[in-house]
C-alpha positions, 0 to 999 in steps of 0.5 A: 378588496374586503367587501363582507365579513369573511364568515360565509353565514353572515351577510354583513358588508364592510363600512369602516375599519373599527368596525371588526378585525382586520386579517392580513395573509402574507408571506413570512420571509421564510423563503424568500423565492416565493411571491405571494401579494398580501391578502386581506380579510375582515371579520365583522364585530358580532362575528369576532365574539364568536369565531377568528381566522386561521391558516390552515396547513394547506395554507387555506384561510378558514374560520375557527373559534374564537380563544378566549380574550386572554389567550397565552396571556395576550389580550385577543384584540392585540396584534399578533401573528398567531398562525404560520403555514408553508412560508405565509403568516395570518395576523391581525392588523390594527390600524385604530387604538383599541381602548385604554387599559382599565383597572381590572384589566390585568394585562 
């Protein structure tokens, strides 16, 4: 259960979906032996400007820096699987509509 943002320098606790980004850890069907119950993790809105999620090799969840909003021309706020390691997959999960595309907005 998410309880406080996953960043270990900030105390702030969890009160609703829309306010930060979902993370969910899972298996990645690569091998199919493995059991692994999906893991959920939450960043909080301030914290998301500045750092994300990542898996890393060892398949620990650990923090990172933030890519830009338009990393590999995908908009950062999308939900994406963005990080594999050793059969488990980290990515967003949206569960609000994100706001609406504006006209300077080329994606």
């Amino acid at each position: 259960m998410v309880s406080k943002c996953f960043n270990p320098a900030c105390s702030t606790l969890f009160h609703s979906l829309a306010e930060g980004t979902i993370f969910r850890l899972e298996p990645d069907g690569s091998f199919t032996n493995r059991t692994v119950d999906p893991e959920y993790f939450w960043l909080c809105k301030d914290c998301e400007a500045a750092i994300t999620l990542r898996l890393r090799e060892d398949g620990v969840v650990d923090i990172a820096p933030a890519p830009p909003l338009y990393a590999h021309g995908v908009r950062r706020h999308m939900p994406l699987a963005f990080n594999r390691s050793k059969g488990l997959l980290l990515r967003t999960v949206s569960f609000w509509p994100r706001p609406a595309h504006t006209a300077n907005d080329p994606y």
